[in-house]
C-alpha positions in Angstrom: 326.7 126.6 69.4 324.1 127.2 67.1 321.3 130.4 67.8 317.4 129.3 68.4 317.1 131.1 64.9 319.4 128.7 63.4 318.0 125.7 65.2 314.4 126.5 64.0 315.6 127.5 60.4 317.3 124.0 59.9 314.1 122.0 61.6 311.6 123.6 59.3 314.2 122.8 56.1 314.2 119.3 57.0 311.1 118.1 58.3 307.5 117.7 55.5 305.6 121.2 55.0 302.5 120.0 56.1 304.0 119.3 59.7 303.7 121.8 62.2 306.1 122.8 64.5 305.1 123.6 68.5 307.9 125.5 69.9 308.0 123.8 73.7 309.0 127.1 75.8 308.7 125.8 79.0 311.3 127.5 81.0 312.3 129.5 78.0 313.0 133.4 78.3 310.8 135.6 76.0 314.0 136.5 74.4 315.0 133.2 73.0 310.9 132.5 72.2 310.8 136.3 70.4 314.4 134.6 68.3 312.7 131.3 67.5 309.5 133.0 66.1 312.0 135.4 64.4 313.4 131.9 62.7 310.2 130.8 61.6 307.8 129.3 64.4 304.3 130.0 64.4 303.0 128.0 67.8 304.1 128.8 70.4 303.6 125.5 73.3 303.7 126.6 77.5 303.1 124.0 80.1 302.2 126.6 82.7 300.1 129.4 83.1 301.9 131.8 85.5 305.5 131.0 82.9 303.3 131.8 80.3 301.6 135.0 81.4 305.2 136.4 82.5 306.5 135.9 79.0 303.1 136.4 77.2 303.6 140.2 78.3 306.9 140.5 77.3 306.8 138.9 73.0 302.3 139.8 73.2 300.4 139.0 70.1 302.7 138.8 67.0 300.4 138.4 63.8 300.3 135.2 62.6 301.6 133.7 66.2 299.2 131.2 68.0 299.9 130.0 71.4 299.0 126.5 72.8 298.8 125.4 76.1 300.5 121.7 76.2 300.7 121.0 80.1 298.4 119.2 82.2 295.2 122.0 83.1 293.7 122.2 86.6 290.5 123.2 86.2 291.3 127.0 88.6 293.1 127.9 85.7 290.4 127.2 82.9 289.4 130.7 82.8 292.7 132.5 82.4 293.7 130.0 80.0 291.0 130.1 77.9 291.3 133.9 77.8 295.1 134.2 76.6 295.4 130.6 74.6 294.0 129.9 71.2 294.4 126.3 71.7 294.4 123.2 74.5 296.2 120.0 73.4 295.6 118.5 77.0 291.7 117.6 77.2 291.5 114.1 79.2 288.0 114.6 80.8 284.8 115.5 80.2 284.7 117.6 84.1 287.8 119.6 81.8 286.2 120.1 79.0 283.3 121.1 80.4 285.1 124.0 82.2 286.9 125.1 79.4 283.3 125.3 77.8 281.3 127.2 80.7 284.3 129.6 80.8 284.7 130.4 77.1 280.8 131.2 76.9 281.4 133.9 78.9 283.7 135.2 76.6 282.4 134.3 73.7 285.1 132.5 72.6 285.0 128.6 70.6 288.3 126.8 71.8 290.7 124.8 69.6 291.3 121.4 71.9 292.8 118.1 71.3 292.1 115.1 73.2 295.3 114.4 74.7 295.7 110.1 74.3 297.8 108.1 77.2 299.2 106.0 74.6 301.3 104.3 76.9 298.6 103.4 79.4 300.7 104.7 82.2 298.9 104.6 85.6 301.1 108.0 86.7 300.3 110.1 83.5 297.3 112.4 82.8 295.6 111.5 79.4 292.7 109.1 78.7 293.4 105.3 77.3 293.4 104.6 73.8 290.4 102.5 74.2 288.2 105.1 76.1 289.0 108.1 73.4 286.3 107.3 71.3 283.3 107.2 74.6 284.9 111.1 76.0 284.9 112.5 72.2 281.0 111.6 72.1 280.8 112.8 75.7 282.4 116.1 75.0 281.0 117.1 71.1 277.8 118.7 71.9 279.6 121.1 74.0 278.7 124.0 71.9 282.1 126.5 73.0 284.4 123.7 72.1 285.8 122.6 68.7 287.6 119.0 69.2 290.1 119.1 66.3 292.2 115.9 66.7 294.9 113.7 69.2 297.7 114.4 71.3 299.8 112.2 72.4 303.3 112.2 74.6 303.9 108.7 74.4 306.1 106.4 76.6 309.4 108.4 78.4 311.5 104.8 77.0 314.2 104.4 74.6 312.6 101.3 73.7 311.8 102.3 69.6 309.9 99.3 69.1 307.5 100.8 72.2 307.2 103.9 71.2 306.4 103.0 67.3 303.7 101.3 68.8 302.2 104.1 71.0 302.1 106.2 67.8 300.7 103.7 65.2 297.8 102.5 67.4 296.8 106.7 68.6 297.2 106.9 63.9 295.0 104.5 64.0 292.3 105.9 66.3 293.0 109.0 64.5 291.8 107.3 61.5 289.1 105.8 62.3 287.5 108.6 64.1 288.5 110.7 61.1 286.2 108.4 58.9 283.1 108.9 60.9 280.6 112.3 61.4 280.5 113.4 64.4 279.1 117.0 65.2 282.1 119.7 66.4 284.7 117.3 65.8 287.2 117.2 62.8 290.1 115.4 63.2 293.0 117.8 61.5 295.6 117.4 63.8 297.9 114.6 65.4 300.3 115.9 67.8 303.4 113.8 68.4 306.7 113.7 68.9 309.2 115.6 71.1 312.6 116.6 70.4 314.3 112.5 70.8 311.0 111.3 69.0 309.9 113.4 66.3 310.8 111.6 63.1 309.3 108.9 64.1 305.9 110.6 65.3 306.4 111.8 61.6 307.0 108.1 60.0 304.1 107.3 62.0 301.7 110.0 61.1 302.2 113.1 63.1 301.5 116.5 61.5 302.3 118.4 64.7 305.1 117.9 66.7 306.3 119.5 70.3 310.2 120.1 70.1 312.1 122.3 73.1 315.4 121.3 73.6 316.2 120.5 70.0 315.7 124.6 69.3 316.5 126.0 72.4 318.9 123.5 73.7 319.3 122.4 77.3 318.1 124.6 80.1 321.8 124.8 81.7 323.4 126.1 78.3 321.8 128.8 78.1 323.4 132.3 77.6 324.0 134.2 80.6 
């Protein structure tokens, strides 16, 4: 079986340049998270804030290392995330991003976010509609501690391609057009989609950041004892 080192190495050889690779450590020991940046990863994703902190003390700050936060935030965790994360791909609310704002002006901090798109319209999933991204961005600019910098998207759990093609396209597409207008603390530079089953296709479809666990650290039961 190949090492995370390998797994990363052969990703980053075959995917564009310009796409960026989050490394998904959910789960994930700080050993196999300290081989994958060894192989070439510079974001590192966690879903959770106590995983995070536990392995966070264990690889620290490595130069040139950024760490996301890619799981659904309560809004009690807002100020130790903002505090140890240099970006949030998750914003769905303005009551969110207005937390994440209070909290990093006491700091004195400006966070990275990205507005995180329920492509899929799924009633059980966090993330606003494609239709209501737009209204929460305008909402959410003049917040003066927050820098919106684009869409995430997780897009439909299906194996339906046709489905999924078309979650990605239509979140390109608001993408696009909110890329063609000016609106104050908002530049769209980044459109995070794809997982490890979906990747090339969020790529086809317009992705420049993708989200891949298993695919570079394999499944949670195989690893090494």
């Amino acid at each position: 079986m190949a090492t995370v080192r390998e797994q990363v190495k052969k990703l980053l050889s075959e995917i564009p340049p310009y796409v960026e690779v989050v490394a998904a450590a959910k789960g994930r020991t700080a050993e196999e998270i300290i081989e994958a940046i060894e192989g070439g990863i510079r974001i590192i994703g966690e879903n959770y804030l106590q995983e995070a902190e536990k392995v966070y003390k264990v690889v620290g700050k490595v130069e040139g290392v950024q760490w996301h936060f890619i799981g659904h935030l309560q809004r009690n965790k807002v100020k130790k995330v903002v505090e140890m994360f240099d970006m949030i791909q998750t914003v769905d609310s303005y009551e969110l991003a207005a937390e994440i704002d209070r909290r990093c002006k006491q700091i004195n901090k400006i966070m990275p976010v990205l507005i995180e798109v329920n492509s899929g319209r799924e009633v059980q999933k966090f993330g606003v509609f494609p239709e209501k991204v737009e209204e929460l961005i305008n909402a959410i600019a003049p917040l003066q501690n927050i820098r919106i910098l684009g869409l995430m998207t997780m897009g439909p759990l299906t194996e339906d391609i046709k489905v999924l093609r078309e979650c990605f396209k239509e979140t390109k597409e608001i993408f696009n057009r909110l890329q063609s207008k000016t609106i104050n603390n908002v530049v769209m530079k980044y459109l995070s989609m794809g997982m490890s089953n979906s990747y090339q296709l969020a790529i086809e479809e317009g992705a420049n950041m993708i989200r891949i666990g298993t695919l570079l650290f394999g499944h949670r039961d195989e690893r090494k004892n």
